[in-house]
TORPA-4810 file (N, C-alpha, C, O; in nm, 3 decimals):
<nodes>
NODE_1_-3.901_3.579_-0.105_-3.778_3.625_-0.165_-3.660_3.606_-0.069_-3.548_3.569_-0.104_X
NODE_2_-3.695_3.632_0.049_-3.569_3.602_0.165_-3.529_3.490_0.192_-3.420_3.459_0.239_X
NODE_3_-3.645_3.403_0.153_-3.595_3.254_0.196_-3.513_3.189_0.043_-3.440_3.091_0.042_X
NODE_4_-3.548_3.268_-0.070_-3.478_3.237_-0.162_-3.332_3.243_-0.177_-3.259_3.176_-0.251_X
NODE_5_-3.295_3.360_-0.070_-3.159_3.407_-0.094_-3.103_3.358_-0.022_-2.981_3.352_-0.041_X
NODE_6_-3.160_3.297_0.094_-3.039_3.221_0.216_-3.037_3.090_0.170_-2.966_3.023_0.244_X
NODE_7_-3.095_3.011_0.061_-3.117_2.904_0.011_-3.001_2.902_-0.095_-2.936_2.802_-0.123_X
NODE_8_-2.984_3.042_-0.157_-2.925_3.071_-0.268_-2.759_3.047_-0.224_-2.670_2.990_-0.288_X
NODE_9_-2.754_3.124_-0.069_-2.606_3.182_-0.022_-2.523_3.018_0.023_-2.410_2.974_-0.003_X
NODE_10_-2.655_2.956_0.108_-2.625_2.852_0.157_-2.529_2.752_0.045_-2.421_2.697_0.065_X
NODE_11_-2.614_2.752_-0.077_-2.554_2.673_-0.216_-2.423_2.706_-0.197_-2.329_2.643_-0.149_X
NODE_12_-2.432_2.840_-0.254_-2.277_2.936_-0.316_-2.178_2.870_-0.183_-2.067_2.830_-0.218_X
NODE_13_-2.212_2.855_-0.028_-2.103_2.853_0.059_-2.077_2.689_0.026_-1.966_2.647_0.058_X
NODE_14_-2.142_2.623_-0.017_-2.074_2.466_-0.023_-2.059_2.419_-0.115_-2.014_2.305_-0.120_X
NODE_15_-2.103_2.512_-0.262_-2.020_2.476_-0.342_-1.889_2.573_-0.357_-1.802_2.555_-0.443_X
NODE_16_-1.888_2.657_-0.280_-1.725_2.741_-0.277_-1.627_2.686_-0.204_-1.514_2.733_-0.191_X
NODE_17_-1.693_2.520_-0.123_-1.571_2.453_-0.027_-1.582_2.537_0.098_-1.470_2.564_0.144_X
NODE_18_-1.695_2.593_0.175_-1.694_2.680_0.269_-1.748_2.509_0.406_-1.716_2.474_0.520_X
NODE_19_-1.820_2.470_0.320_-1.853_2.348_0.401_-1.727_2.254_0.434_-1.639_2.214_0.357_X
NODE_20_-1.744_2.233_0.571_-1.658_2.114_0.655_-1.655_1.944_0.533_-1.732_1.875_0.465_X
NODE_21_-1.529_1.952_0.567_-1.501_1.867_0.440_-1.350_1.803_0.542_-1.257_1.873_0.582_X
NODE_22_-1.371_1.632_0.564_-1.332_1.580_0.612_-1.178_1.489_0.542_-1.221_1.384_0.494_X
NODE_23_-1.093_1.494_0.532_-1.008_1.427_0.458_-0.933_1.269_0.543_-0.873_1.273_0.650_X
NODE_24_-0.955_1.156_0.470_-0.961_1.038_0.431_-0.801_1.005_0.455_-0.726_0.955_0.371_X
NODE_25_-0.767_1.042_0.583_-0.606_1.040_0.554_-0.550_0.840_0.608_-0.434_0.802_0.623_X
NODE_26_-0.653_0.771_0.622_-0.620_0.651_0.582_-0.644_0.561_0.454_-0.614_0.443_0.441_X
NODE_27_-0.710_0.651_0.358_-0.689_0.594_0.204_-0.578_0.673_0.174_-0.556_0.622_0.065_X
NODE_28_-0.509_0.741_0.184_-0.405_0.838_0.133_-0.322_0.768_0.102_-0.286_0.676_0.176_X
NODE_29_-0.254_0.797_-0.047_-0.147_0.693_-0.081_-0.030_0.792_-0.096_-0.015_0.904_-0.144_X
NODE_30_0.030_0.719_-0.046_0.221_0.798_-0.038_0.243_0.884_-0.177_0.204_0.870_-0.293_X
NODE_31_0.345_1.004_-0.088_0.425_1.051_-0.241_0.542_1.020_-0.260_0.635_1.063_-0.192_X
NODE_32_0.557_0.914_-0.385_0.636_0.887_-0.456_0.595_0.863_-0.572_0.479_0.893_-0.602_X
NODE_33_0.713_0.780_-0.698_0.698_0.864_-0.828_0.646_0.699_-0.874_0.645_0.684_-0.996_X
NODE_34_0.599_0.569_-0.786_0.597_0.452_-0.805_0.445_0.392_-0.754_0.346_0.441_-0.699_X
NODE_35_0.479_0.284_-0.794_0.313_0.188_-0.783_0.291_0.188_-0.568_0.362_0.212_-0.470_X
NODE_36_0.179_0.153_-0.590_0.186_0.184_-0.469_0.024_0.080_-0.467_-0.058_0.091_-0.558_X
NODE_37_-0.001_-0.044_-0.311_-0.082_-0.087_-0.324_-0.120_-0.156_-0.162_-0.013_-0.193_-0.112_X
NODE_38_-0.219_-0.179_-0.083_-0.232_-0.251_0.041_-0.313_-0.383_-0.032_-0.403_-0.399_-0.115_X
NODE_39_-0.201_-0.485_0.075_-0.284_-0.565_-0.001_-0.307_-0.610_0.191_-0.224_-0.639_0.277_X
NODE_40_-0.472_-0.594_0.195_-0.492_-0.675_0.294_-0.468_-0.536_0.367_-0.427_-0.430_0.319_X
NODE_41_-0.506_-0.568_0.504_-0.411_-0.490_0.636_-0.327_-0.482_0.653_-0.303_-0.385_0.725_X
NODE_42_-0.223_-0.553_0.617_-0.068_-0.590_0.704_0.026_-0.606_0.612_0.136_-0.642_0.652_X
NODE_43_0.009_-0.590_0.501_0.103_-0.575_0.382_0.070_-0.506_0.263_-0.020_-0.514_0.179_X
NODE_44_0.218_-0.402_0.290_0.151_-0.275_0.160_0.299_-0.294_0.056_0.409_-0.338_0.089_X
NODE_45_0.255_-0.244_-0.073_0.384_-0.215_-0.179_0.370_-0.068_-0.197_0.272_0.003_-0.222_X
NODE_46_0.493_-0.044_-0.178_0.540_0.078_-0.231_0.623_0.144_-0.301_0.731_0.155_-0.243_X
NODE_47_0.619_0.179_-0.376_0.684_0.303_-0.486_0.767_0.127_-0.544_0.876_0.076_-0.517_X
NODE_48_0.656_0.084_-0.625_0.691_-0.023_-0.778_0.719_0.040_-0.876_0.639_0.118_-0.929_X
NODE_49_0.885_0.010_-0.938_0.852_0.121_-1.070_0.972_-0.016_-1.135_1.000_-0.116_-1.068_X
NODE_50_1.004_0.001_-1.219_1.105_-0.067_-1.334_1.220_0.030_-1.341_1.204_0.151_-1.330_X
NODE_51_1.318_-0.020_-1.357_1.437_0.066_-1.421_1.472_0.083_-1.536_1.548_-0.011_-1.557_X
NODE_52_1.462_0.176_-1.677_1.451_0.156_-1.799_1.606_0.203_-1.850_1.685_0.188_-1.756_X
NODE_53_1.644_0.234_-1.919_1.732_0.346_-1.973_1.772_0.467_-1.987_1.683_0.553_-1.987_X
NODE_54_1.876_0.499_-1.998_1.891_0.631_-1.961_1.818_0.720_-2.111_1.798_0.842_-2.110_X
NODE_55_1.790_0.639_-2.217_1.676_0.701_-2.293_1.587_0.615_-2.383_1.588_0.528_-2.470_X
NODE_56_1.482_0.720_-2.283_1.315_0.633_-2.348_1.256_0.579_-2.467_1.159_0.507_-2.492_X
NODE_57_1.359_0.646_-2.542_1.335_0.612_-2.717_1.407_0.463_-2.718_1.377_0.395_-2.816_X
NODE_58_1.485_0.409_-2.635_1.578_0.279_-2.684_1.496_0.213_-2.531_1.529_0.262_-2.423_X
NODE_59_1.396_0.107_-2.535_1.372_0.059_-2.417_1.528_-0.038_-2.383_1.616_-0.071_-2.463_X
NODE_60_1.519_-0.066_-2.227_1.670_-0.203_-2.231_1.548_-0.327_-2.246_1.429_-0.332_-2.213_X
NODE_61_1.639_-0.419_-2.310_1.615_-0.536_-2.326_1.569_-0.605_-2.219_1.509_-0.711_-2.237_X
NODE_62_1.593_-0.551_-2.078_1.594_-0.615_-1.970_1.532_-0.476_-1.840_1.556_-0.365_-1.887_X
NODE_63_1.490_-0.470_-1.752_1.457_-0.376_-1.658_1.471_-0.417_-1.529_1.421_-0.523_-1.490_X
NODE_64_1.553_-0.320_-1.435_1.532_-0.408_-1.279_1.381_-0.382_-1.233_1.317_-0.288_-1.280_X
NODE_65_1.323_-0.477_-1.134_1.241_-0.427_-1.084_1.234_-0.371_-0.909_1.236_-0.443_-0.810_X
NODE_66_1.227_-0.222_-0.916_1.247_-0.162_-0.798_1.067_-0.246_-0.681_0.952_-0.263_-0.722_X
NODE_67_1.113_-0.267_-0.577_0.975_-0.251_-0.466_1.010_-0.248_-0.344_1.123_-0.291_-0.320_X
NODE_68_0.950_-0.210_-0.258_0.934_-0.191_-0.083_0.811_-0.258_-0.081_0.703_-0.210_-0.115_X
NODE_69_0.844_-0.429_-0.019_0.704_-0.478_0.036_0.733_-0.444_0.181_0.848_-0.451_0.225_X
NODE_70_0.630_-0.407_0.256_0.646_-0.386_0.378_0.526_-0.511_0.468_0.409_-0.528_0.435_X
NODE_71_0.584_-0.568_0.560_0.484_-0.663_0.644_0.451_-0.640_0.782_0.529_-0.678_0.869_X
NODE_72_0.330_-0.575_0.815_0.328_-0.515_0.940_0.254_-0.624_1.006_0.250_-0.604_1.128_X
NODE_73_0.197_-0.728_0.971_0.148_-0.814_1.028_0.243_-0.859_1.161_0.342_-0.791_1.188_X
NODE_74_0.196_-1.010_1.266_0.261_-1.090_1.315_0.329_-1.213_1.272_0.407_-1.279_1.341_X
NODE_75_0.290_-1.239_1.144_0.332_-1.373_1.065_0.391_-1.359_0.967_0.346_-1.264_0.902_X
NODE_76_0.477_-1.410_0.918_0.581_-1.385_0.790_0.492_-1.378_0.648_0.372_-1.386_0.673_X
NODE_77_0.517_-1.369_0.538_0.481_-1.356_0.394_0.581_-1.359_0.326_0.699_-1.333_0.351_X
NODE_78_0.512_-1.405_0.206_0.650_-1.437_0.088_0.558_-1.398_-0.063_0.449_-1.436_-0.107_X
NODE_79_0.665_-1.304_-0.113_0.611_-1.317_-0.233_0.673_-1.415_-0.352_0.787_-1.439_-0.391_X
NODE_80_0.504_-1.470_-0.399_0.549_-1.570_-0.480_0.603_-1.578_-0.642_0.680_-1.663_-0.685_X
NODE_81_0.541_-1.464_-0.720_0.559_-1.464_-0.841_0.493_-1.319_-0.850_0.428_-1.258_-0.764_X
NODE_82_0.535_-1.274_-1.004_0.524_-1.166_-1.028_0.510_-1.165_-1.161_0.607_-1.197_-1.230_X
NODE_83_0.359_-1.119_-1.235_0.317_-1.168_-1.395_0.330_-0.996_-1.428_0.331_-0.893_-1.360_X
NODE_84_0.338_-1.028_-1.568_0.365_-0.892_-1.647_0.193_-0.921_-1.734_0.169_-1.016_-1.809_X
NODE_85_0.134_-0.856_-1.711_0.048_-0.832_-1.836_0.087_-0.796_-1.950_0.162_-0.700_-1.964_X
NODE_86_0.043_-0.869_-2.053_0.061_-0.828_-2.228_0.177_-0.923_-2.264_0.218_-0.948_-2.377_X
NODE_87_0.221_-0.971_-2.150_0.358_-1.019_-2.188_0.479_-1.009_-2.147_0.486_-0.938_-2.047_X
NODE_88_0.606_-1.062_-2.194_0.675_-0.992_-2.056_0.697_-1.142_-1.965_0.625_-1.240_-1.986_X
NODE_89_0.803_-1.141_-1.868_0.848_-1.244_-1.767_0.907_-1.144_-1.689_0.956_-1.039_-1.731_X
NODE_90_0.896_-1.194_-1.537_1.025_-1.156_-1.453_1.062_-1.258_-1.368_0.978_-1.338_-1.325_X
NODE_91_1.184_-1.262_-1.338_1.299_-1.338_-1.274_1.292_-1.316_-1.158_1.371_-1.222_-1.146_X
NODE_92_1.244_-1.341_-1.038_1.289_-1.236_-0.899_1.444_-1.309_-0.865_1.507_-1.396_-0.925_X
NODE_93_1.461_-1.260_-0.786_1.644_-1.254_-0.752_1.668_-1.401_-0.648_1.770_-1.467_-0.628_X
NODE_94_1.529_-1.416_-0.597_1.529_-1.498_-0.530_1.422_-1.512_-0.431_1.321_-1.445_-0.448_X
NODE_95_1.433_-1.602_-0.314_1.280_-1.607_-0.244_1.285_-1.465_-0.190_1.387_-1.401_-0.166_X
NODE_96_1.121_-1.413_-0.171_1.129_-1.266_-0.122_1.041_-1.298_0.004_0.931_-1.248_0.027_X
NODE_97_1.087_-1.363_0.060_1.045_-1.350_0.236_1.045_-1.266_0.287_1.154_-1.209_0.281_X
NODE_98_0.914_-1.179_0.387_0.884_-1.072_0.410_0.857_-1.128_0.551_0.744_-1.178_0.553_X
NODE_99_0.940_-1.143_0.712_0.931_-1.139_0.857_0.823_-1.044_0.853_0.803_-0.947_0.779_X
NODE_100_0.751_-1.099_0.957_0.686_-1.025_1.087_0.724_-0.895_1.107_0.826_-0.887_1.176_X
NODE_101_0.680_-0.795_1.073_0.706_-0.608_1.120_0.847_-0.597_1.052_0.926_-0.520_1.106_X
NODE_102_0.882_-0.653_0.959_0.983_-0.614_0.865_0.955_-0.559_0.700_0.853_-0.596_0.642_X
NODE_103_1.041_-0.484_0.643_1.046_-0.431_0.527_1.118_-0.503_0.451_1.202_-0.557_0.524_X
NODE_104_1.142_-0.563_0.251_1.175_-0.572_0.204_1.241_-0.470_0.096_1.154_-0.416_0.028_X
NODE_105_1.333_-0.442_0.074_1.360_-0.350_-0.130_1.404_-0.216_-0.037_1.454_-0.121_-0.098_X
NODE_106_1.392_-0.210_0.062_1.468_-0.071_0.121_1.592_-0.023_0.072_1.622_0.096_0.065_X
NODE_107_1.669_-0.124_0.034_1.829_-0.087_0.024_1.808_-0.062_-0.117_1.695_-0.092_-0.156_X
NODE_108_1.911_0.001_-0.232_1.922_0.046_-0.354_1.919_-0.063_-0.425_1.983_-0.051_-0.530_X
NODE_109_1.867_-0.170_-0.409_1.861_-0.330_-0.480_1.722_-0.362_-0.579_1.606_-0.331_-0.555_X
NODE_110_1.771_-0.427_-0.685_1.610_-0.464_-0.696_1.572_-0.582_-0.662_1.647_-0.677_-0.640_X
NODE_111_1.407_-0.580_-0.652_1.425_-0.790_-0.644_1.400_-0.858_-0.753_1.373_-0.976_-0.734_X
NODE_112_1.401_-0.804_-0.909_1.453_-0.902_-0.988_1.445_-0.841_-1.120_1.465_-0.719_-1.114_X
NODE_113_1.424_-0.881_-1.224_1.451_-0.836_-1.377_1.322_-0.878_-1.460_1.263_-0.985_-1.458_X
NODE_114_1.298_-0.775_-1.525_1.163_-0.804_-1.573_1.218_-0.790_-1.740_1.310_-0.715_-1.771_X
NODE_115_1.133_-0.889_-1.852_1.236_-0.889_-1.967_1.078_-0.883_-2.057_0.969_-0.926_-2.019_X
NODE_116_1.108_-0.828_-2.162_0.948_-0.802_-2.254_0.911_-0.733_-2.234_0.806_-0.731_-2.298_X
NODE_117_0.919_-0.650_-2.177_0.811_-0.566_-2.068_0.821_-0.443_-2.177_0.935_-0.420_-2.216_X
NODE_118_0.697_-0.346_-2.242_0.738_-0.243_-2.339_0.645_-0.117_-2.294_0.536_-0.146_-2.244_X
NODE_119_0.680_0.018_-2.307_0.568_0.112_-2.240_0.673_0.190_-2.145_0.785_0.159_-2.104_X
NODE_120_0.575_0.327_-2.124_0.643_0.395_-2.027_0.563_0.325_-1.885_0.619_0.347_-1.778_X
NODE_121_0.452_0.253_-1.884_0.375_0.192_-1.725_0.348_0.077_-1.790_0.318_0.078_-1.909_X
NODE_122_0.356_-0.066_-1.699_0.363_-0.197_-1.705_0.316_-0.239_-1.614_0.368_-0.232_-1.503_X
NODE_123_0.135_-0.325_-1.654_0.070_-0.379_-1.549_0.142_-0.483_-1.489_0.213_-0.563_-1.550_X
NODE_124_0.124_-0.482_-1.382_0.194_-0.624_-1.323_0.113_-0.681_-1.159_0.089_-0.605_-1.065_X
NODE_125_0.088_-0.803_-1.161_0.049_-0.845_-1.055_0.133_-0.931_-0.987_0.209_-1.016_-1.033_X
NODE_126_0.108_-0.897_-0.866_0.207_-0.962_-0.722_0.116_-1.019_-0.661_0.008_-0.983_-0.614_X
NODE_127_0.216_-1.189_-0.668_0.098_-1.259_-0.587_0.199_-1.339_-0.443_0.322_-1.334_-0.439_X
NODE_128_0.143_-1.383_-0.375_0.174_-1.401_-0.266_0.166_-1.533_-0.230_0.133_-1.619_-0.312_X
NODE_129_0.200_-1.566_-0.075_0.178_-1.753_-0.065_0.015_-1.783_-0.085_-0.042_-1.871_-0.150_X
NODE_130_-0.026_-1.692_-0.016_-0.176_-1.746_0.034_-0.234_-1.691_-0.049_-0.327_-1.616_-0.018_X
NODE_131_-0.191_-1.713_-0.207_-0.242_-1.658_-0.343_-0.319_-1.524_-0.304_-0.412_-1.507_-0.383_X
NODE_132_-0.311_-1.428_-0.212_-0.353_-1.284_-0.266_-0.292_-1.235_-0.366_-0.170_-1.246_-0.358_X
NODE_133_-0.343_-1.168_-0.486_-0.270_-1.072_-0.578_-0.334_-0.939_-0.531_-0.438_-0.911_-0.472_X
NODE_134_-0.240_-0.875_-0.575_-0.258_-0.722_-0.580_-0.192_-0.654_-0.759_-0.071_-0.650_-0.782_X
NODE_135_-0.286_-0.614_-0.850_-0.252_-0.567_-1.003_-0.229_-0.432_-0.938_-0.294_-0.377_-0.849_X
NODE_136_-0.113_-0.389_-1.008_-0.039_-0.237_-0.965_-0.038_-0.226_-1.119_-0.025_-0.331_-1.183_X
NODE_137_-0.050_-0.097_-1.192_0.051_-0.031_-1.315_0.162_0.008_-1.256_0.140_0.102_-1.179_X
NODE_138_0.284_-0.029_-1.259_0.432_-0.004_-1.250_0.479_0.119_-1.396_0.485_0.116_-1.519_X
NODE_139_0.499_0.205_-1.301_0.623_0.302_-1.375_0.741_0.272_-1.472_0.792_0.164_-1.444_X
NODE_140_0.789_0.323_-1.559_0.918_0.271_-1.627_0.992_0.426_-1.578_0.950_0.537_-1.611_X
NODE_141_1.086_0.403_-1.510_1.171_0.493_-1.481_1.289_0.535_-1.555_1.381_0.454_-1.545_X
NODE_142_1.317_0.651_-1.635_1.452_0.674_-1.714_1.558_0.669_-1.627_1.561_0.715_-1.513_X
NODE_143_1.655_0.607_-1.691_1.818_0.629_-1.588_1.839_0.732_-1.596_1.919_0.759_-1.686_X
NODE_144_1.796_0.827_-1.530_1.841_0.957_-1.567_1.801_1.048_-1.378_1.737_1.002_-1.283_X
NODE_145_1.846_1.135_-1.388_1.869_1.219_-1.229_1.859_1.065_-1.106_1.930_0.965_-1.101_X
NODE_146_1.750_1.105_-1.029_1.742_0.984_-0.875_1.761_0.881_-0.888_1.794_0.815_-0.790_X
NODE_147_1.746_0.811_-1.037_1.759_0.701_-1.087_1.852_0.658_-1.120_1.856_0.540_-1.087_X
NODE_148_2.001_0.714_-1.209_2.080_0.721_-1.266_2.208_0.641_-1.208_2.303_0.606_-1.278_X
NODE_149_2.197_0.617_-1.060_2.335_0.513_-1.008_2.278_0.366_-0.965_2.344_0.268_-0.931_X
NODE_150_2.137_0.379_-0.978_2.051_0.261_-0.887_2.095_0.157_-1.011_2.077_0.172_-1.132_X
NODE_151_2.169_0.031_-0.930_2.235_-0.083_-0.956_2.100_-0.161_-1.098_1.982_-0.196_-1.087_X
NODE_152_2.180_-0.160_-1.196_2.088_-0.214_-1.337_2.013_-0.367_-1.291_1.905_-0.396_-1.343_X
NODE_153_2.062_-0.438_-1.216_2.035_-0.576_-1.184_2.104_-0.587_-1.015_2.191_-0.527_-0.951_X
NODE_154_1.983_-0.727_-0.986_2.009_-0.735_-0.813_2.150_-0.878_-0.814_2.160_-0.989_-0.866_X
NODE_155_2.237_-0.793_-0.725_2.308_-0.914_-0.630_2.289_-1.005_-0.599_2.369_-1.092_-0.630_X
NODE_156_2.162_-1.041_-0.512_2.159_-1.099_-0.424_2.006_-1.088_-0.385_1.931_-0.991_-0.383_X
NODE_157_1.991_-1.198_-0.361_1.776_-1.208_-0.318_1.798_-1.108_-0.166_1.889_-1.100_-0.084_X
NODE_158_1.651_-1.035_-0.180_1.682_-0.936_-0.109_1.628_-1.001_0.031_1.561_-1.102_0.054_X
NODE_159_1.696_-0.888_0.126_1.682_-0.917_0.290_1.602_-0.775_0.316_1.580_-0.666_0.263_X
NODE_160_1.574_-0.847_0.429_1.484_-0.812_0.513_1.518_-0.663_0.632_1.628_-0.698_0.672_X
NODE_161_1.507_-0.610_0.661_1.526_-0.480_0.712_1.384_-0.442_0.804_1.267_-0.452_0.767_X
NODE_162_1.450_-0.384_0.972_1.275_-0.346_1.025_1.267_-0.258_1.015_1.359_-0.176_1.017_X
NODE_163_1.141_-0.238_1.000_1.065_-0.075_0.929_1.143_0.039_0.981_1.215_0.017_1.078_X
NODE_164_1.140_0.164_0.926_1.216_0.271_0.992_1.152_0.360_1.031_1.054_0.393_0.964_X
NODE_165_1.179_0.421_1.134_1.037_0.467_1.213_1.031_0.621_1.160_0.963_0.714_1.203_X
NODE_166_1.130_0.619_1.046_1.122_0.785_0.961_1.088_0.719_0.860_1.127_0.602_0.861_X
NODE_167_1.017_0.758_0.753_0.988_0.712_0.585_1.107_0.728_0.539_1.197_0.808_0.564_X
NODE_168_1.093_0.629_0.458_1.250_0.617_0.364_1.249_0.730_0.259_1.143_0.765_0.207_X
NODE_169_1.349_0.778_0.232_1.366_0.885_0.131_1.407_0.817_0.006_1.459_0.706_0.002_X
NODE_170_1.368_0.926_-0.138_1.406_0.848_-0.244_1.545_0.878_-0.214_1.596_0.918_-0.108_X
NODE_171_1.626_0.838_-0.389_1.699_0.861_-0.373_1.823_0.972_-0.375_1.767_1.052_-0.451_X
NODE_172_1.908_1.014_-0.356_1.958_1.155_-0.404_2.090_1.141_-0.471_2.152_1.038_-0.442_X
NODE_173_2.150_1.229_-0.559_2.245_1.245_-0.603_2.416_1.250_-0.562_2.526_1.238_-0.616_X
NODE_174_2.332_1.286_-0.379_2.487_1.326_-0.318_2.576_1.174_-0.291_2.535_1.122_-0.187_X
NODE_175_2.668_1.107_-0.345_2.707_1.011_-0.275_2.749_1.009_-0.097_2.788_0.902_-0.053_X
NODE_176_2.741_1.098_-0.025_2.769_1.103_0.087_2.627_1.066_0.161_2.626_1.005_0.267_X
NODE_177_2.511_1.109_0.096_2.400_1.062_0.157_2.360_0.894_0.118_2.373_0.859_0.001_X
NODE_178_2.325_0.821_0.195_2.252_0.703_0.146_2.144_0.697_0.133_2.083_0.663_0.234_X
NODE_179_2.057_0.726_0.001_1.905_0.706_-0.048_1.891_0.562_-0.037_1.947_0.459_0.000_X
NODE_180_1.748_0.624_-0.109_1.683_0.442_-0.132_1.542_0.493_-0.184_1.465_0.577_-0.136_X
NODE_181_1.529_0.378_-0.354_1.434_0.417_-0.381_1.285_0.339_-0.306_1.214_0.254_-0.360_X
NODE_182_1.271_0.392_-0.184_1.162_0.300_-0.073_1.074_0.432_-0.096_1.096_0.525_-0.173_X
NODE_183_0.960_0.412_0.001_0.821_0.488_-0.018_0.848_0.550_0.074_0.944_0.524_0.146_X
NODE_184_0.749_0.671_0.096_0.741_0.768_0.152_0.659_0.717_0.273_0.685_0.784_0.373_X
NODE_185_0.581_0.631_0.292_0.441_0.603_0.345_0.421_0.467_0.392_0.311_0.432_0.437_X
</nodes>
C-alpha cells in the first residue's frame, strides 16, 4: 500500500508541472502580430503580414507587403521571388539584397505589393538565390490602430540597415516616436 502511494504522489507531482521542465528558448519564435520563419542558420523573416484596409469587409485590390529579412550570415543573400498560394502575384519593389550581418524592411516601407491575394492569412513562399524557400501563412493586417499610417505602397526597393542591437519595436501611434513594423526577435 505504501509503495502505492509514493507511486501515486510521484504521478500527481509531474503531472501538476512540479517536474523540472526545460524551455527551448532557441525554437522560440518572436512576439509579433506577423509571419515569422528561419530559413537556414543565418537568415530569418520576421513579422510577414500584408497591409489590407482600413475595413475587412472591403479587401484593397492591392496589399503592401510588410517583412524584416534579417542576414546574419558572412555572405550576402537576395531574395528572389515571392509566390502567393491559391493565386494572387506580387511585385517586389525591387532587388531585395540582404549584406552580410545586415537587416532588410526595418524602416516603415514595404518591399512590394501583393494583388489577388483574398483572406484574413495568405500562404506565401519566399524563395531565395540559392533557391531555398521558406512557406510562411502571412497575416492580412486592417489599416486600423499600429497599422493605420504605414505607407499603402513602397518608394523605393528597400535598403539595407545593420541589425540593431535592441529589437525593433512595432509600430506606435505617437508621431514623435519612430516605429517600425520589424520583429521583436
Amino acid at each position: 500500500m505504501r509503495r502505492l502511494v509514493i507511486a501515486a504522489v510521484a504521478v500527481g507531482l509531474a503531472v501538476t508541472g512540479c517536474a523540472k521542465v526545460e524551455k527551448d528558448w532557441a525554437n522560440q519564435a518572436p512576439q509579433n502580430d506577423g509571419a515569422n520563419a528561419n530559413i537556414g542558420q543565418d537568415l530569418k523573416l520576421r513579422n510577414a503580414f500584408l497591409l489590407g484596409s482600413a475595413d475587412p469587409a472591403s479587401p484593397a485590390p492591392e496589399q503592401a507587403l510588410y517583412v524584416v529579412l534579417v542576414n546574419s550570415s558572412d555572405r550576402p543573400a537576395t531574395l528572389e521571388n515571392v509566390t502567393v498560394e491559391g493565386g494572387g502575384t506580387v511585385r517586389l519593389a525591387g532587388p531585395v539584397a540582404i549584406p552580410p550581418d545586415y537587416a532588410i524592411g526595418t524602416g516603415n516601407q514595404p518591399i512590394g505589393m501583393v494583388s489577388g491575394a483574398r483572406g484574413t492569412s495568405v500562404p506565401m513562399t519566399f524563395t531565395f538565390q540559392d533557391r531555398t524557400s521558406v512557406r510562411v501563412i502571412v497575416p492580412v493586417m486592417a489599416r486600423t490602430g499600429q497599422y493605420a499610417n504605414l505607407p499603402p505602397s513602397p518608394n523605393a526597393p528597400p535598403t539595407a540597415s545593420p541589425p540593431a542591437t535592441a529589437p525593433p519595436t512595432a509600430p506606435t501611434t505617437d508621431d514623435s516616436i519612430s516605429g517600425s513594423p520589424s520583429p521583436t526577435g
